[in-house]
N, C-alpha and C positions, 0 to 999 in steps of 0.2 A: 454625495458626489459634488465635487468641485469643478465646473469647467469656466476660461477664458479667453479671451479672443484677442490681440495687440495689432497693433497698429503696422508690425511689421510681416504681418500674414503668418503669426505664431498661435497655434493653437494647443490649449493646454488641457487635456480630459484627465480630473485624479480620483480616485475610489479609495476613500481613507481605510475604510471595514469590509471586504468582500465578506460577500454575504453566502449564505450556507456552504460555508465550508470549514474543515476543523480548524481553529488557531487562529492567529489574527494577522493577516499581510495586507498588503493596500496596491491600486494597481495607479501607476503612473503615465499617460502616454503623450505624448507630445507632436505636434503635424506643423510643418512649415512650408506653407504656398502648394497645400494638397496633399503633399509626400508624408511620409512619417520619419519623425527625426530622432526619436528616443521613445522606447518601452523599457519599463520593468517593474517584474513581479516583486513587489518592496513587503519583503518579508521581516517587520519587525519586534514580531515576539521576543522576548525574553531568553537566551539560551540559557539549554537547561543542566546543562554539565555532568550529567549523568554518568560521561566515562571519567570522569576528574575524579568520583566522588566512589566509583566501583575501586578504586586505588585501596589495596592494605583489608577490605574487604575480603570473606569468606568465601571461596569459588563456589558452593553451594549457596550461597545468599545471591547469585548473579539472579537467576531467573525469579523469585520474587520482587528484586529491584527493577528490569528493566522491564516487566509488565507494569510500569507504575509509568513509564514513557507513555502510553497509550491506552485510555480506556473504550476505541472501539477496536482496536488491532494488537490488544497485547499477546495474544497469542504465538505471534508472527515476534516478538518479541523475545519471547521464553524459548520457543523452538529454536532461534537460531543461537541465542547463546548456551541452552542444553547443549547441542551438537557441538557444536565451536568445545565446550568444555570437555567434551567427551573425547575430542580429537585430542587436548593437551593433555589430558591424562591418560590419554590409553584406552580407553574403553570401548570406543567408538564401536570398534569390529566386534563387542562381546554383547551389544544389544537385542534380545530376544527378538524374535519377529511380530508377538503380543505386540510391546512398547513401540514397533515402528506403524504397526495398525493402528494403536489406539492416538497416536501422534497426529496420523493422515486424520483420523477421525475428528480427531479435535480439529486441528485444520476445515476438516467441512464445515463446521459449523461453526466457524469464525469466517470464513467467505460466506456463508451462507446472509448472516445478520449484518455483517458489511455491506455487502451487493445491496442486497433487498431496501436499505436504509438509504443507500446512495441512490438509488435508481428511481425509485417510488419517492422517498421524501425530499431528498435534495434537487434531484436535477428534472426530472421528470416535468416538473412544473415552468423549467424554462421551454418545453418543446411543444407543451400546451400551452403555454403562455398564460402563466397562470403566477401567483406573484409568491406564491409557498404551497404547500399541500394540506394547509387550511382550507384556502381558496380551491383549490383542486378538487379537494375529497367533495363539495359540494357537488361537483359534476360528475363525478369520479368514486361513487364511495365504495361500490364492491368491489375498485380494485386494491382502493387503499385500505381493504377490510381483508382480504386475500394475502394483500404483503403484508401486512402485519401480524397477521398470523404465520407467514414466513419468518420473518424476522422473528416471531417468538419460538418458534420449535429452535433454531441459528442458534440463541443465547439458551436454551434449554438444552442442545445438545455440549456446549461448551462447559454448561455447570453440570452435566450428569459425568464428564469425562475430567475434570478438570479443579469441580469444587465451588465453582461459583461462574455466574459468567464476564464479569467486570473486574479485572485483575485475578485471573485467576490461582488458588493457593495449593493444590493438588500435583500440581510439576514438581518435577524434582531433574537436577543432574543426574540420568541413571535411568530414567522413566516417570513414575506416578508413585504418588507416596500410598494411593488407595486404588485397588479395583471399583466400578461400579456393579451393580446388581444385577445378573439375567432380566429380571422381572423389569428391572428399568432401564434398559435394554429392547426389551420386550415394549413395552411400553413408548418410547422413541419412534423404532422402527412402523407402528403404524399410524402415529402422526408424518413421518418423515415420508412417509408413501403416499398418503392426501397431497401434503404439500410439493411433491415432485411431481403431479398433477396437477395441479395447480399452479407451480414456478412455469413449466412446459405449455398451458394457455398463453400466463401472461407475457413469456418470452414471443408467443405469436403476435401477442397484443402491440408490442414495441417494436415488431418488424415492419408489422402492418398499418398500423395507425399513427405512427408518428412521420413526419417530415425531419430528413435528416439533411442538412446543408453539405454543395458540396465544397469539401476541404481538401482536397488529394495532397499529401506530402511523401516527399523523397524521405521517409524516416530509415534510421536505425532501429530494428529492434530489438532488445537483449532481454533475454528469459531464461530461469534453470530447464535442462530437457535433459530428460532421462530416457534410457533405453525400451523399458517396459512401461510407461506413463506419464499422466497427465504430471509434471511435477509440482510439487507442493514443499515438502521436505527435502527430498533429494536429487542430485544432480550437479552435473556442468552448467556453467554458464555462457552462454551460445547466444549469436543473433544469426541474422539474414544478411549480414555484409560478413560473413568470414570471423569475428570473433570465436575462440573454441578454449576457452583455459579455466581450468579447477576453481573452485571457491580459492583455495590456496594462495593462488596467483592473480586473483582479480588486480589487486594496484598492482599488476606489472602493466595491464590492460588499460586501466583510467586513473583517472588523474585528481584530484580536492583543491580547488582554487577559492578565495577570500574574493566577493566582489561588495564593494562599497555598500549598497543596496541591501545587502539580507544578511540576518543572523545565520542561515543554515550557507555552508560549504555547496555549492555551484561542482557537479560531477560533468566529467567529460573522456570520450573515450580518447586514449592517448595520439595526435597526428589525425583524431577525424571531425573531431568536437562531441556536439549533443546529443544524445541517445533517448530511446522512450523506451519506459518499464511498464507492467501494469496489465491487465487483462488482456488489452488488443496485441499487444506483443508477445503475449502467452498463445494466445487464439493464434498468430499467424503462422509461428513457429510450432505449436505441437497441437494443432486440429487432429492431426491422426491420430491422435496417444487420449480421446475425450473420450469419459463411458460410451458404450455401444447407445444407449440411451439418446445424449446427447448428441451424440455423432448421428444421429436418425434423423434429430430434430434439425441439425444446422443446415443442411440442402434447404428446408423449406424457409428458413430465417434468409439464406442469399437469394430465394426466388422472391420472395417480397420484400427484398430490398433493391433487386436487381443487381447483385453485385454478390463474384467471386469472390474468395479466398487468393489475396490476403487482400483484407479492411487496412486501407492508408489514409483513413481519416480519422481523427481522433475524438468526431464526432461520434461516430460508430462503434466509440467506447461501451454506450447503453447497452445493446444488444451481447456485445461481446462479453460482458458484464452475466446479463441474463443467462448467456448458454452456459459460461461459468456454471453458474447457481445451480441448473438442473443438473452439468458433471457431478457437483458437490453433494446435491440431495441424490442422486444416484449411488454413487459413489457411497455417501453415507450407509445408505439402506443397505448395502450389500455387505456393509462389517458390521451392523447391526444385525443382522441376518445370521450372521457367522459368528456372533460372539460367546466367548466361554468364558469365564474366570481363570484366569493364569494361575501357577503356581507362584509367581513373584511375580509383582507388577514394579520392580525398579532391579539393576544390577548395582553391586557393590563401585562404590569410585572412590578408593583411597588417594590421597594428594599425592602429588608430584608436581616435579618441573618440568615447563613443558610449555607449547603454544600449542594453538589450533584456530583455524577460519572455517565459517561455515556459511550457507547461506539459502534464506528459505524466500518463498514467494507470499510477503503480504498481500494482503487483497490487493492494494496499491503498487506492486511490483516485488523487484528484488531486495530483498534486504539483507546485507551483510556483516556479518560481526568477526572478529579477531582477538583473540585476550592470550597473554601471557602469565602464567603462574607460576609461583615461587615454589619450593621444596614443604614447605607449612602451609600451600593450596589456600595463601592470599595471592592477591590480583596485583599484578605488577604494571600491567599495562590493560587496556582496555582499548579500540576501536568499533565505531558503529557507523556504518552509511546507512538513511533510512531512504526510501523507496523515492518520496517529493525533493527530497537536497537532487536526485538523481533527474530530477523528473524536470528540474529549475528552467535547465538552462533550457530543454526543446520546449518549455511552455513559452520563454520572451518570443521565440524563433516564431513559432506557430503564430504570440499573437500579433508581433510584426507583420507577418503574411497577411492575416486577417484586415491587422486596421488600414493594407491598401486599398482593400474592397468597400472600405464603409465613410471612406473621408465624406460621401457627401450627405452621411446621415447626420440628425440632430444630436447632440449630446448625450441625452439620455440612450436614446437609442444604440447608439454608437458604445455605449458603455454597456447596456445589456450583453449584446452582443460578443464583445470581450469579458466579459465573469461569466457568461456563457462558456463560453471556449474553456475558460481556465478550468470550470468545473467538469470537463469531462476527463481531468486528469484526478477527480477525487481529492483533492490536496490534504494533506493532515501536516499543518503547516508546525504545528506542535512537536509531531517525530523529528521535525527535518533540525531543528535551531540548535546546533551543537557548537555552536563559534561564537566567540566574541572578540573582535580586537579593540585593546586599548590604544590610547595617542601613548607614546613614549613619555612627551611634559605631564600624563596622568600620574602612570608608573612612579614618576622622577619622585615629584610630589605625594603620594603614598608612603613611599620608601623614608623620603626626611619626616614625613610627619613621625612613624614608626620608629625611627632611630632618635625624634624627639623624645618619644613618649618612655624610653628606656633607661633618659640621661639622670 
């Protein structure tokens, strides 16, 4: 942390490395005579060009590539460019109902080991006040002995469906290239029953025991919602101020703006601005649509919170986060419970020409893909919004809001306080870096050197 004081009542607080959180951004804030005069979230990782490079590429090679974007979320990865691909070629409508179970499935246990990781070992130690979950587990260790035992069924169920649980190799455009086994199946489901016991304490644990500051914001919130469920895979894309349009149509809805400050693209919804994605926007908009399970639990998570439905604090991510987890381990259990070996675990997807959008719900929010394919089923074009480029702009917003409330703390403090905030949006600032612009005299000078080097 960098902070300084001038002479002309300019005060300057900067955070080169936010700390646990995925990727590397830095936070900037600035206060003049008390007030706050500039925030931003200075996200300067490296962009990773992922759709530049999906170009001339094989449309079945997409989802082993763009699980290579994220090794806690590649899931949310694979799923939406599957779909997205299966819309350009046709297929979409011919998908068994096996491959849309074992899809959800794999989805639970990829929120599963996300939640669990982000709750317990990332943030949970800012609300104990505790300096990481080193320090924590010392006070703390049956619960960080519990989550971790979540988090491992989470990555257990992702490599029993999937292949592995870190980039997983088992997807395919069509489905799965392998069934898993009854017996390991079997085997799952009564781990997966412990731990949906277990997730359902500690979800008490974070209603009740923690202090959650209060934040109340006028948000946006946008989320896929489906008619029959919690959605994960499928759906519209919906908020609470009136947005209602297909994956299809999402950029008629929002908008990709270039701001100086960060590699990743700043999302905004078109005529309204900043929107939030992510658990608490899922929670607000389809509480009705949780496992019976979870839905039993959430009354007692709002009595010892004191607070109804809908959560407009983004503090209240944690919990919202936790009832996730038990939808998830519920959820799981129940196509665990039901599971057979198909007679094909993938449909045929011959190339064609073609587009398709789709868009699934990362742990982290919405994510949307879009690809166009040639007649020889290479990639013509490629698009990806990932869930924190969307997330950018309501996190300045938020901690704007915030650093009115804290001008008169000390520095450090002052800085807790805001990487506090930012982490209740989970950042995985690694998905989000898909931009880079050059200066023009860069370009200029590239081009002569090249046209050098030819003479």
């Amino acid at each position: 942390m960098n902070a300084s004081n001038t002479n002309d009542g300019t005060r300057t607080i900067r955070v080169g490395a936010l700390a646990r959180v995925e990727g590397e951004g830095a936070l900037h804030l600035t206060m003049r005579d008390g007030k706050v005069d500039q925030v931003m979230l200075d996200i300067y990782e490296p962009p990773r060009f992922f759709e530049a490079f999906l170009r001339g590429r094989d449309f079945m090679e997409v989802p082993d590539i763009t699980a290579r974007i994220c090794g806690i979320c590649p899931v949310a990865y694979q799923m939406s460019s599957c779909h997205a691909l299966e819309k350009a070629v046709g297929v979409f409508d011919q998908l068994d109902p096996w491959i849309h179970a074992m899809r959800t499935l794999l989805y639970c246990g990829e929120w599963i080991e996300s939640h669990v990781l982000h709750m317990f070992m990332l943030h949970l130690p800012d609300f104990l006040g505790y300096e990481s979950v080193i320090t924590m587990a010392v006070d703390h260790k049956p619960t960080v002995q519990r989550a971790l035992r979540i988090k491992k069924l989470g990555n257990a169920l992702v490599s029993a469906v999937a292949g592995r649980s870190v980039h997983p190799v088992g997807v395919r455009v069509g489905g799965f290239y392998h069934a898993m086994t009854p017996a390991l199946a079997e085997e799952l489901l009564e781990e997966t029953e412990i731990c949906l016991q277990e997730m359902a304490d500690l979800a008490l644990f974070l209603s009740q025991n923690v202090k959650y500051p209060d934040f109340d914001r006028d948000y946006e919130f946008v989320a896929l919602q489906s008619d029959d469920a919690y959605a994960m895979n499928l759906g519209r894309i919906v908020s609470n101020k009136g947005l209602k349009v297909e994956p299809e149509e999402y950029l008629t809805a929002i908008e990709e703006q270039h701001v100086p400050h960060s590699t990743a693209l700043h999302s905004t919804i078109r005529g309204r601005g900043a929107y939030h994605v992510g658990p608490l926007a899922r929670l607000n908009l389809n509480a009705e649509r949780l496992h019976p399970i979870a839905a039993q639990l959430l009354p007692q998570l709002c009595a010892a919170l004191d607070r109804t439905l809908p959560w407009n604090n983004s503090f209240l991510s944690l919990p919202a986060r936790a009832i996730e987890t038990v939808h998830a381990l519920a959820l799981a259990a129940d196509l665990l419970r039901a599971y057979t070996v198909p007679t094909r675990s993938f449909i045929p997807c011959p190339p064609r020409a073609g587009a398709g959008a789709h868009a699934t719900e990362a742990p982290r929010g919405v994510i949307w893909h879009r690809y166009e394919v040639n007649d020889d089923g290479s990639v013509a074009r490629a698009h990806i919004i990932p869930p924190t480029s969307q997330n950018q702009a309501q996190i300045e917003l938020d901690l704007r809001a915030l650093a009115e409330t804290i001008t008169s703390l000390d520095d450090e403090a002052a800085c807790l306080r805001c990487e506090h905030l930012i982490r209740n949006y989970d950042p995985c600032i690694s998905c989000s870096v898909h931009f880079l612009k050059f200066h023009r005299r860069w370009i200029h000078s590239q081009l002569e050197g090249a046209a050098h080097a030819t003479e």
